[in-house]
N, CA, C and O atoms as a GROMACS GRO file, in nm:
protein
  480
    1UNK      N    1   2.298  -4.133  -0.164
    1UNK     CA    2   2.188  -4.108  -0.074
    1UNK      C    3   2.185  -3.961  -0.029
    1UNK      O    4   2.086  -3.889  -0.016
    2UNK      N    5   2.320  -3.932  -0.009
    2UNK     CA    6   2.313  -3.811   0.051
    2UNK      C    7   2.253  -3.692  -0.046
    2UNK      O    8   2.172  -3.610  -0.004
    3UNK      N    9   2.305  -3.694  -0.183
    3UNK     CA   10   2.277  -3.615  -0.325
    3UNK      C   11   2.131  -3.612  -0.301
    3UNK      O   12   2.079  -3.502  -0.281
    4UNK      N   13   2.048  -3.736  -0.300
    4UNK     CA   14   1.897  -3.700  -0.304
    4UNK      C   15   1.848  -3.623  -0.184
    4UNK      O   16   1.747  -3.553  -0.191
    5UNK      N   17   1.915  -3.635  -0.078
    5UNK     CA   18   1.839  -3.560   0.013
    5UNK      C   19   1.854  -3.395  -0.003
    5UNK      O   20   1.778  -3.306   0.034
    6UNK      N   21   1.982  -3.389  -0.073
    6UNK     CA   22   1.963  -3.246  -0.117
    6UNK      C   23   1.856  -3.190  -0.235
    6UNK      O   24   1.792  -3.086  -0.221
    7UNK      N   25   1.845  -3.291  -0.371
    7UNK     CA   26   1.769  -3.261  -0.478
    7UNK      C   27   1.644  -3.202  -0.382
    7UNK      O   28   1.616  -3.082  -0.377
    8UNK      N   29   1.571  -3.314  -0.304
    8UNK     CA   30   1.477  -3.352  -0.283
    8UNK      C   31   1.432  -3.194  -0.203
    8UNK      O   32   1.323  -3.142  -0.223
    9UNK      N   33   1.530  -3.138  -0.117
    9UNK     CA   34   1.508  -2.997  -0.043
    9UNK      C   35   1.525  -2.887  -0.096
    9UNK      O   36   1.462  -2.785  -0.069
   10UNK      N   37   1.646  -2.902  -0.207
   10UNK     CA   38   1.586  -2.790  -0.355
   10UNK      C   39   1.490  -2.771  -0.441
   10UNK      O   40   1.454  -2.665  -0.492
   11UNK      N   41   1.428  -2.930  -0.462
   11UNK     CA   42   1.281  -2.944  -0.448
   11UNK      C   43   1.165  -2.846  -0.411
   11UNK      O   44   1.106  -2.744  -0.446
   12UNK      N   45   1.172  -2.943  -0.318
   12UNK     CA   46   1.068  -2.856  -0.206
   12UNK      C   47   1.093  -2.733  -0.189
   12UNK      O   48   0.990  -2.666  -0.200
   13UNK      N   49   1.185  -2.673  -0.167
   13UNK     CA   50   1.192  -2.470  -0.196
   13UNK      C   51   1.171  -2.426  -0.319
   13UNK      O   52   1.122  -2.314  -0.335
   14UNK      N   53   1.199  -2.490  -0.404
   14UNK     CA   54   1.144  -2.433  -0.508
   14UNK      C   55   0.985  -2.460  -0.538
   14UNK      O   56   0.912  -2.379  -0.593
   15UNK      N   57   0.952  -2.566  -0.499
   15UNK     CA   58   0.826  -2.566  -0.533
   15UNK      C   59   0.745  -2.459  -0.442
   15UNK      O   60   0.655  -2.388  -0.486
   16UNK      N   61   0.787  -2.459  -0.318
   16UNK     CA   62   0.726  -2.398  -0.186
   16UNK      C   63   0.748  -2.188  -0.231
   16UNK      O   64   0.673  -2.093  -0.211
   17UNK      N   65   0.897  -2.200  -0.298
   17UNK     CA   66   0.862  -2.035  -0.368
   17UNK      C   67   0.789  -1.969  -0.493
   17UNK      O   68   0.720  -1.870  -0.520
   18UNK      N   69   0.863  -2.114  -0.573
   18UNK     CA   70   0.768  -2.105  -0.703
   18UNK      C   71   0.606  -2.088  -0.691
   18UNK      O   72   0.543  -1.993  -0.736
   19UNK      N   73   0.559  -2.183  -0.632
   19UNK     CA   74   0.367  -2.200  -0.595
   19UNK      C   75   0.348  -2.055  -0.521
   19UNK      O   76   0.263  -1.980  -0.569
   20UNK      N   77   0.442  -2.000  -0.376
   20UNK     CA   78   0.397  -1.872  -0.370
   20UNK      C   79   0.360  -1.804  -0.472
   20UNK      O   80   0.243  -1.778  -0.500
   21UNK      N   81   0.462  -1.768  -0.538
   21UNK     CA   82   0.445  -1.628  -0.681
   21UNK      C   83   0.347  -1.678  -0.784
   21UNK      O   84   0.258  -1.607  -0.830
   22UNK      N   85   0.362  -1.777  -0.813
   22UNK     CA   86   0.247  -1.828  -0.875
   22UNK      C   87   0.122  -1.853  -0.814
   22UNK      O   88   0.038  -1.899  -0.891
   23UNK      N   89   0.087  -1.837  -0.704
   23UNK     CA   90  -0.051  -1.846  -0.660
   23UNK      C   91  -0.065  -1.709  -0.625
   23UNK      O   92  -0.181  -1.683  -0.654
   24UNK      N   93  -0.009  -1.603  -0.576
   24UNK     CA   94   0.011  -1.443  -0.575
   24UNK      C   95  -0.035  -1.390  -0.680
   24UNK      O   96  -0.125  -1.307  -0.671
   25UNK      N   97   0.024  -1.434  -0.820
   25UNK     CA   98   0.002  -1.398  -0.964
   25UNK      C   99  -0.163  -1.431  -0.974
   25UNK      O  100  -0.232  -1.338  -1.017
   26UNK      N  101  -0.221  -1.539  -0.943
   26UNK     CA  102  -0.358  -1.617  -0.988
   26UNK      C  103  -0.442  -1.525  -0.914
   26UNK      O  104  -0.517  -1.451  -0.978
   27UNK      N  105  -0.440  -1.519  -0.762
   27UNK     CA  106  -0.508  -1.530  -0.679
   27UNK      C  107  -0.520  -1.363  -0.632
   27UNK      O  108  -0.630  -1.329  -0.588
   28UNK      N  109  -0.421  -1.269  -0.638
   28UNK     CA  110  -0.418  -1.145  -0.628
   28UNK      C  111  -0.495  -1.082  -0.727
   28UNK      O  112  -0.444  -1.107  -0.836
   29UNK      N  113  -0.629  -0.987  -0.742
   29UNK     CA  114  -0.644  -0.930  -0.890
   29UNK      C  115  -0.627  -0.775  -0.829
   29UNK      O  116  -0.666  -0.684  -0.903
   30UNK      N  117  -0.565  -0.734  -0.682
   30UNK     CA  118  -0.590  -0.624  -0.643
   30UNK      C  119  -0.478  -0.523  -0.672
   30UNK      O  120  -0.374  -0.557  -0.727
   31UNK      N  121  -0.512  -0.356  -0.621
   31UNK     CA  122  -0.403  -0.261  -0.666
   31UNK      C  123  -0.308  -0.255  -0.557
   31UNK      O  124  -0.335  -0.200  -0.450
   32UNK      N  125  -0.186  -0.315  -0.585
   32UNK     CA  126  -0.081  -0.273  -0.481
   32UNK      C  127  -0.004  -0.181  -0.403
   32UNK      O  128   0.114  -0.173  -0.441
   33UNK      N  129  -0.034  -0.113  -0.310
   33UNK     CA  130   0.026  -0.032  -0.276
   33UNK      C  131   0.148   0.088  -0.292
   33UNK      O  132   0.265   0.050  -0.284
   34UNK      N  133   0.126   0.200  -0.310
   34UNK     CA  134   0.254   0.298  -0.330
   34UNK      C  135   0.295   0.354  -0.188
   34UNK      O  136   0.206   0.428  -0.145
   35UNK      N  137   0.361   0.346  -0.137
   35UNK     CA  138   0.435   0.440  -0.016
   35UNK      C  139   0.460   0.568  -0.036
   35UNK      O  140   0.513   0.600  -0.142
   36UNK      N  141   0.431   0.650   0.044
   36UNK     CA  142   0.457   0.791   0.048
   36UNK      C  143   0.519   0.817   0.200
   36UNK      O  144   0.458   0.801   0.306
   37UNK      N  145   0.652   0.860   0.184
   37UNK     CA  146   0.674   0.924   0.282
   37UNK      C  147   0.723   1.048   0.241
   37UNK      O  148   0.799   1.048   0.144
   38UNK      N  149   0.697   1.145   0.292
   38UNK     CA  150   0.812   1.235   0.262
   38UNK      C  151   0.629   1.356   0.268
   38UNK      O  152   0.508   1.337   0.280
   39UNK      N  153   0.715   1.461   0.252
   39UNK     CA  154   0.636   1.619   0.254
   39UNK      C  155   0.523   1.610   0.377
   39UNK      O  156   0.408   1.652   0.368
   40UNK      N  157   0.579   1.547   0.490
   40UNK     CA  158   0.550   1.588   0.645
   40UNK      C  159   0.404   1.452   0.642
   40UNK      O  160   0.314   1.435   0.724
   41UNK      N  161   0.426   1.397   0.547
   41UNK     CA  162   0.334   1.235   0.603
   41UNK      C  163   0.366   1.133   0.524
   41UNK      O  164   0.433   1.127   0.421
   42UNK      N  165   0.297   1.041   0.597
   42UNK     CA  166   0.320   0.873   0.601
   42UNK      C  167   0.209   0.818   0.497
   42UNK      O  168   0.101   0.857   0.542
   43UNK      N  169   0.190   0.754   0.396
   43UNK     CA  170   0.064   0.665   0.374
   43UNK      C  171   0.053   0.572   0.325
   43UNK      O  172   0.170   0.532   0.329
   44UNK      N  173  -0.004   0.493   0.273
   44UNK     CA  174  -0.003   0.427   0.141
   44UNK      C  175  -0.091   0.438   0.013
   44UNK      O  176  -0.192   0.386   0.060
   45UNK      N  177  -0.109   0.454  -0.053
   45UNK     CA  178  -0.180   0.527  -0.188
   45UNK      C  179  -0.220   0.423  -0.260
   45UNK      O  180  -0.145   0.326  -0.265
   46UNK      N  181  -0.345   0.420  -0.331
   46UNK     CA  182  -0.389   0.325  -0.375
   46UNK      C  183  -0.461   0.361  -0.480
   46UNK      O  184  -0.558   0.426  -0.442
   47UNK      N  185  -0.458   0.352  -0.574
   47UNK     CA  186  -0.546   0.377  -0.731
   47UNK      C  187  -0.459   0.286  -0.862
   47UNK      O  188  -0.340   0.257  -0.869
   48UNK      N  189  -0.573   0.257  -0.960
   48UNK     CA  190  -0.510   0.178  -1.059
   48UNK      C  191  -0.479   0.324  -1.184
   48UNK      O  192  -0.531   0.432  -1.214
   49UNK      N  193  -0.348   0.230  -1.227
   49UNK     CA  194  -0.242   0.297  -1.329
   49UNK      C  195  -0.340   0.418  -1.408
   49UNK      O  196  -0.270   0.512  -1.444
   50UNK      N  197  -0.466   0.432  -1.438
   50UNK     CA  198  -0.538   0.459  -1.555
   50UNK      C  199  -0.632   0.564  -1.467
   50UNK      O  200  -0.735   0.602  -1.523
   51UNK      N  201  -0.605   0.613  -1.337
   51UNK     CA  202  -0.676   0.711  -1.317
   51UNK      C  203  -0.707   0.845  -1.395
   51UNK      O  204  -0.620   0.869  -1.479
   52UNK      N  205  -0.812   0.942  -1.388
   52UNK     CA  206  -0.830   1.078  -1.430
   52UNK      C  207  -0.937   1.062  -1.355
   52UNK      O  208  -1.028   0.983  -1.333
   53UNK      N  209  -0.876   1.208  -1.309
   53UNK     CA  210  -0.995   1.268  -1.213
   53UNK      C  211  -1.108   1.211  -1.093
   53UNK      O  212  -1.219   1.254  -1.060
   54UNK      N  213  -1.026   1.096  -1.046
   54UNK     CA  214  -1.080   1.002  -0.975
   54UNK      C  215  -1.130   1.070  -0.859
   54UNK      O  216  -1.052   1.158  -0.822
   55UNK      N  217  -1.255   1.058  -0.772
   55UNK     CA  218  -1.246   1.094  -0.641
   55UNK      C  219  -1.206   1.000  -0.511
   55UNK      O  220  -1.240   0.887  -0.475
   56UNK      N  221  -1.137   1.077  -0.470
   56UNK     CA  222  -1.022   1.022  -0.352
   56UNK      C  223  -1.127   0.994  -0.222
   56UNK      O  224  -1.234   1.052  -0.201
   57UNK      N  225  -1.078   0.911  -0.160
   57UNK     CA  226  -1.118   0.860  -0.020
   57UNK      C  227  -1.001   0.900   0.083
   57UNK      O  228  -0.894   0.905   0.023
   58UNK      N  229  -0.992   0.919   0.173
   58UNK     CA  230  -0.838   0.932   0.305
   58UNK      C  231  -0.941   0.826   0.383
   58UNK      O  232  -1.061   0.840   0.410
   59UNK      N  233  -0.866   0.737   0.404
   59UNK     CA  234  -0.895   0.687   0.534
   59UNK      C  235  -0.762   0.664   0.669
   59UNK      O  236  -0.660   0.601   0.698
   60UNK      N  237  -0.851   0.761   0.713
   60UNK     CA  238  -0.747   0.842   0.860
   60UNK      C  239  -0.717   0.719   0.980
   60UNK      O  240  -0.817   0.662   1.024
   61UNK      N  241  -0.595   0.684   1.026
   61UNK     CA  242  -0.623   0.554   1.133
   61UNK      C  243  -0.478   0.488   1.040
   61UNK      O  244  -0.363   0.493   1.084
   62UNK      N  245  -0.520   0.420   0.892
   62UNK     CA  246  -0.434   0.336   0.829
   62UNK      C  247  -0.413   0.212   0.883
   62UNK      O  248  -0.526   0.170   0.911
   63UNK      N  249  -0.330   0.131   0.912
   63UNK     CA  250  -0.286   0.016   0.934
   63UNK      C  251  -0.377  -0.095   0.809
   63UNK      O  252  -0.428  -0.058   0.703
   64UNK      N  253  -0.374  -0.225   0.863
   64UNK     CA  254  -0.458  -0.316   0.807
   64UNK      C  255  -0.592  -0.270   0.739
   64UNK      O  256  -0.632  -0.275   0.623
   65UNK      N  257  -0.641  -0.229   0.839
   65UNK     CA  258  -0.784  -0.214   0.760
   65UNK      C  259  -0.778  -0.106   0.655
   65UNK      O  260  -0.809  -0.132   0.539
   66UNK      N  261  -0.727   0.049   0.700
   66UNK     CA  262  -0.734   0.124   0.581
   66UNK      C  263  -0.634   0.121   0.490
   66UNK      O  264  -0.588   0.220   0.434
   67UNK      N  265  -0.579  -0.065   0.461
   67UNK     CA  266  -0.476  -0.069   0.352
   67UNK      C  267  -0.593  -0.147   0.264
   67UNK      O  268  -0.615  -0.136   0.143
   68UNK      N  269  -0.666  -0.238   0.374
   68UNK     CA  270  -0.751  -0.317   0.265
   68UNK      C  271  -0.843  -0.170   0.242
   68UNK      O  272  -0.792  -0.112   0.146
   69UNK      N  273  -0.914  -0.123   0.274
   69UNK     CA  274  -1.006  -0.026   0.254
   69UNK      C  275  -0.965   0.038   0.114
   69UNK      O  276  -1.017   0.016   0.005
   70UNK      N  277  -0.910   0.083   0.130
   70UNK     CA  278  -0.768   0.129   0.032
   70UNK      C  279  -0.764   0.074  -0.116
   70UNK      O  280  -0.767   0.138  -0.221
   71UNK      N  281  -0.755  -0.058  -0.096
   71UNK     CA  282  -0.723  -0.155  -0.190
   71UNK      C  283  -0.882  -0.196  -0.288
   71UNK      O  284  -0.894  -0.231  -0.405
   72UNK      N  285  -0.982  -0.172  -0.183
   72UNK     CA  286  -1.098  -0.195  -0.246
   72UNK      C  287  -1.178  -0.079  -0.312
   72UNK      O  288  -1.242  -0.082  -0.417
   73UNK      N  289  -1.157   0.032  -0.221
   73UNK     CA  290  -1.180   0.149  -0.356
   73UNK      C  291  -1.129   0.141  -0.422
   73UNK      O  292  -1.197   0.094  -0.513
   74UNK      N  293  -0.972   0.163  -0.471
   74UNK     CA  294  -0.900   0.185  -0.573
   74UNK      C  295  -1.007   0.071  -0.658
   74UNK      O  296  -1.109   0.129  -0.696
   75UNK      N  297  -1.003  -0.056  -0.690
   75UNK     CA  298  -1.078  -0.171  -0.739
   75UNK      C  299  -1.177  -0.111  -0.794
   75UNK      O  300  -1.194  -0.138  -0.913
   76UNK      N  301  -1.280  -0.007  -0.725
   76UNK     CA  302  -1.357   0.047  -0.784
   76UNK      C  303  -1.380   0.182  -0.844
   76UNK      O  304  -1.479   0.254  -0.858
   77UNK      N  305  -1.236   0.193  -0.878
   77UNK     CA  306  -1.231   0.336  -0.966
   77UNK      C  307  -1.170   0.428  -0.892
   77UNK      O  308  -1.088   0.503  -0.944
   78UNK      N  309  -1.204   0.437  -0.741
   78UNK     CA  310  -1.186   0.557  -0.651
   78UNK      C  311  -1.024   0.568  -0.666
   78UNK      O  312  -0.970   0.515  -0.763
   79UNK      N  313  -0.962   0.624  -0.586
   79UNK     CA  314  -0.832   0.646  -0.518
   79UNK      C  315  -0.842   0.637  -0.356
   79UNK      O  316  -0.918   0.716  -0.301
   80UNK      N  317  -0.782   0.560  -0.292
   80UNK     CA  318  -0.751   0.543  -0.167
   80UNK      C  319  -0.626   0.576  -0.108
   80UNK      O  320  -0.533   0.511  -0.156
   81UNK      N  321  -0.590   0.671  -0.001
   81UNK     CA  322  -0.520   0.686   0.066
   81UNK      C  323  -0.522   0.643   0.226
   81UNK      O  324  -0.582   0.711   0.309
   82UNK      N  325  -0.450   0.525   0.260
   82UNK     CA  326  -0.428   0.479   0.408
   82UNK      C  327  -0.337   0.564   0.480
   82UNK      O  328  -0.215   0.561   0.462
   83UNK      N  329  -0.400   0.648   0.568
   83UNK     CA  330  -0.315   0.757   0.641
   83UNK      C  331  -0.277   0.725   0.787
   83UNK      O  332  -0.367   0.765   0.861
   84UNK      N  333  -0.175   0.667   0.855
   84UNK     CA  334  -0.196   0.658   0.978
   84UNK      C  335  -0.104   0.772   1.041
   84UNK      O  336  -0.006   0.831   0.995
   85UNK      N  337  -0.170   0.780   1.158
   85UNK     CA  338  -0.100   0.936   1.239
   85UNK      C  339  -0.057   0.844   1.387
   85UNK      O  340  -0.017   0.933   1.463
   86UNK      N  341  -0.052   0.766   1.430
   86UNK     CA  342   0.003   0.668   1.520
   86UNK      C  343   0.031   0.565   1.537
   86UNK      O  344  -0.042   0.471   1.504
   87UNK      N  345   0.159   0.550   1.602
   87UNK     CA  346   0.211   0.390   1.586
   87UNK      C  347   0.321   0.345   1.509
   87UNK      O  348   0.377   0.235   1.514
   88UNK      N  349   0.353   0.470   1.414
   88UNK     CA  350   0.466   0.416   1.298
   88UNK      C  351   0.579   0.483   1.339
   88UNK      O  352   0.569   0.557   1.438
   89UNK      N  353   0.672   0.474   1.288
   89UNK     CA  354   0.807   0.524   1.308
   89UNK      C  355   0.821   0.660   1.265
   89UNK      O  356   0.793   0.683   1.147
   90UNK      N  357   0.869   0.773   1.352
   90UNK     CA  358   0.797   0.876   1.328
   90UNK      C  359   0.696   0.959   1.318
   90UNK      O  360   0.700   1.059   1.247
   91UNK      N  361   0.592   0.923   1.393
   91UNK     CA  362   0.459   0.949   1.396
   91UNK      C  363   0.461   0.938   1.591
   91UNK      O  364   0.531   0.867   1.664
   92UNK      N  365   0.342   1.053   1.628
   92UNK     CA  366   0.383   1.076   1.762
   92UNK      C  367   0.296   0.881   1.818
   92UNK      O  368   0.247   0.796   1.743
   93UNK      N  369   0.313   0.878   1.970
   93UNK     CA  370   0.255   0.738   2.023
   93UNK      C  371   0.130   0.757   2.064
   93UNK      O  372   0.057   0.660   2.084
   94UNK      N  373   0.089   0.877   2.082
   94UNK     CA  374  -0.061   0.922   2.119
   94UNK      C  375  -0.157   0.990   2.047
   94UNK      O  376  -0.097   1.096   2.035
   95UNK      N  377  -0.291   1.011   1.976
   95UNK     CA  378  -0.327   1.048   1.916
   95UNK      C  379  -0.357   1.233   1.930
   95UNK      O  380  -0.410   1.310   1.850
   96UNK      N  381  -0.286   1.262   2.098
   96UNK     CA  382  -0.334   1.389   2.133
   96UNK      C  383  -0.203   1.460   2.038
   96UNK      O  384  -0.193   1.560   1.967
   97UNK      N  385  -0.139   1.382   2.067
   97UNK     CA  386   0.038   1.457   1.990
   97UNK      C  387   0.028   1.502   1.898
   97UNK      O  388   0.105   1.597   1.884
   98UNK      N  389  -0.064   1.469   1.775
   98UNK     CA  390  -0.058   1.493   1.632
   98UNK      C  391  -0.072   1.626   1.581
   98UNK      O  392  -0.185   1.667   1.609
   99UNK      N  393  -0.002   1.714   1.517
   99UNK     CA  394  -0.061   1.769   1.425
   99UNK      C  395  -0.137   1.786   1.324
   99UNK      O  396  -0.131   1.714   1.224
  100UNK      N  397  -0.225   1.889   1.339
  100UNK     CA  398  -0.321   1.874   1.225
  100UNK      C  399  -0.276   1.958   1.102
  100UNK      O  400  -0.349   1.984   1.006
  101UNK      N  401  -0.174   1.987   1.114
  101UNK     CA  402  -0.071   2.018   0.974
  101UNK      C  403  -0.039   1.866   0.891
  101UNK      O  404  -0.025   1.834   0.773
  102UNK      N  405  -0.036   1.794   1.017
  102UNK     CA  406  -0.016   1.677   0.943
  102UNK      C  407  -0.130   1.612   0.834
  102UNK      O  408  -0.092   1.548   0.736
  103UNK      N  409  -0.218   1.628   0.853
  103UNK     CA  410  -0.304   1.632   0.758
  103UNK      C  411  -0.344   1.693   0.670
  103UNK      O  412  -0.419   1.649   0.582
  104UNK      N  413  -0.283   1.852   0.683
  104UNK     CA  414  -0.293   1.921   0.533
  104UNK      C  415  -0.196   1.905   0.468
  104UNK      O  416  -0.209   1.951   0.355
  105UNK      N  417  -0.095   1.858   0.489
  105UNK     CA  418   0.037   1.723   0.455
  105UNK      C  419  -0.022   1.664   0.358
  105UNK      O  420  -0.022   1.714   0.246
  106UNK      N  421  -0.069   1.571   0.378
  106UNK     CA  422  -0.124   1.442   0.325
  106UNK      C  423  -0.257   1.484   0.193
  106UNK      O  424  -0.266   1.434   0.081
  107UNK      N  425  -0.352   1.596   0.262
  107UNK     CA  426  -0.442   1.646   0.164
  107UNK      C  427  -0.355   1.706   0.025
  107UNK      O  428  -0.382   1.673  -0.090
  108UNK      N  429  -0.273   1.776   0.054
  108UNK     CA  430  -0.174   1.876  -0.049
  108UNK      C  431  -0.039   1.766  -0.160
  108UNK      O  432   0.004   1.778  -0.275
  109UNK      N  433  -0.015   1.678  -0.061
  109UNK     CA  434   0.057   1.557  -0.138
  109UNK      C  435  -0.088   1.484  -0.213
  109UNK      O  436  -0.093   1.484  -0.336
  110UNK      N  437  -0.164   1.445  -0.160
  110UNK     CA  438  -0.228   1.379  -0.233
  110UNK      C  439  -0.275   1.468  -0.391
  110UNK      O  440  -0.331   1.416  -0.488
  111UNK      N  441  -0.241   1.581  -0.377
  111UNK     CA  442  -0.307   1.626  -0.505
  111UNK      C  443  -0.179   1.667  -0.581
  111UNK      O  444  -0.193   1.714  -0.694
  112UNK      N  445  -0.107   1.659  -0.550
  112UNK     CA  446   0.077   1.624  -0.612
  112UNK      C  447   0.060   1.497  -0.700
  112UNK      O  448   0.056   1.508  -0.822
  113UNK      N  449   0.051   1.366  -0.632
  113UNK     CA  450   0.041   1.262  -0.667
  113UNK      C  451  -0.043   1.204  -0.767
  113UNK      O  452  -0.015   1.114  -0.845
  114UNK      N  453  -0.149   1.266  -0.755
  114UNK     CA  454  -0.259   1.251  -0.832
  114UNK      C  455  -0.190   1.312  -0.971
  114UNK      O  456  -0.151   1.234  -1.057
  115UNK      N  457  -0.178   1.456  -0.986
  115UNK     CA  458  -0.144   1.491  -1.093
  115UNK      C  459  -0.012   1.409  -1.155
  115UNK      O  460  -0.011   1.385  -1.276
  116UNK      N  461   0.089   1.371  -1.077
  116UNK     CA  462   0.206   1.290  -1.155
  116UNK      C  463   0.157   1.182  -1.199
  116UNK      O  464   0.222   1.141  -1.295
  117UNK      N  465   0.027   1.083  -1.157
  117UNK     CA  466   0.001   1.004  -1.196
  117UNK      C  467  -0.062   1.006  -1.325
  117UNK      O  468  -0.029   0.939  -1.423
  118UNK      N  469  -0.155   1.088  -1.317
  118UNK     CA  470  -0.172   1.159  -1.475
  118UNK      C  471  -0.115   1.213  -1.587
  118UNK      O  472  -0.150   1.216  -1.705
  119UNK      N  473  -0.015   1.258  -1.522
  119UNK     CA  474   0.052   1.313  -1.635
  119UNK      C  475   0.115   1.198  -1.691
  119UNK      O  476   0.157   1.222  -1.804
  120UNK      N  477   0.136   1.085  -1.653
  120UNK     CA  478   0.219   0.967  -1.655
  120UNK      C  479   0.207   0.892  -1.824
  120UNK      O  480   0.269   0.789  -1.851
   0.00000   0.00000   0.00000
């Protein structure tokens, strides 16, 4: 008795992880996110594998929305960058704090990135 109650909960986790990744796989057709930290900003980057010469979007703010934002240009050819300048670890708590170096950060990486992706 006892044996089945274990099958039965290896079971169920597997089915319960397996059906995740497999419904992730089905149900996802979108471009997943790249992280950028480093050369004085934060973002997440968004374009599919096969870019050239794409024109880029920044959407300034980031979090949720400019990840989906992000996610749906890239979808349509563009390149999306989700930039947030508050709230993250390392990033000041007020929007007066910010540098606006920090954003020629992010403009100057983004055209770093772009080219490694191409050259790829």
């Amino acid at each position: 008795m006892r044996n089945k109650k274990y099958i039965l909960i290896v079971g169920m986790l597997f089915l319960l992880f397996g059906g995740y990744f497999i419904a992730d796989k089905l149900l996802f057709s979108g471009v997943k996110p790249r992280a950028v930290d480093g050369n004085g900003f934060q973002a997440n980057f968004f374009a599919k594998k096969s870019i050239k010469n794409s024109p880029t979007v920044i959407l300034v703010g980031g979090g949720q929305w400019g990840d989906y934002w992000g996610q749906q240009f890239a979808q349509k050819g563009l390149v999306g960058l989700s930039l947030p300048y508050i709230g993250k670890e390392g990033l000041p708590e007020l929007p007066e704090e910010i540098e606006l170096t920090y954003f020629e950060n992010a403009s100057l990486g983004l055209k770093r990135k772009q080219r490694l992706i191409q050259t790829k």
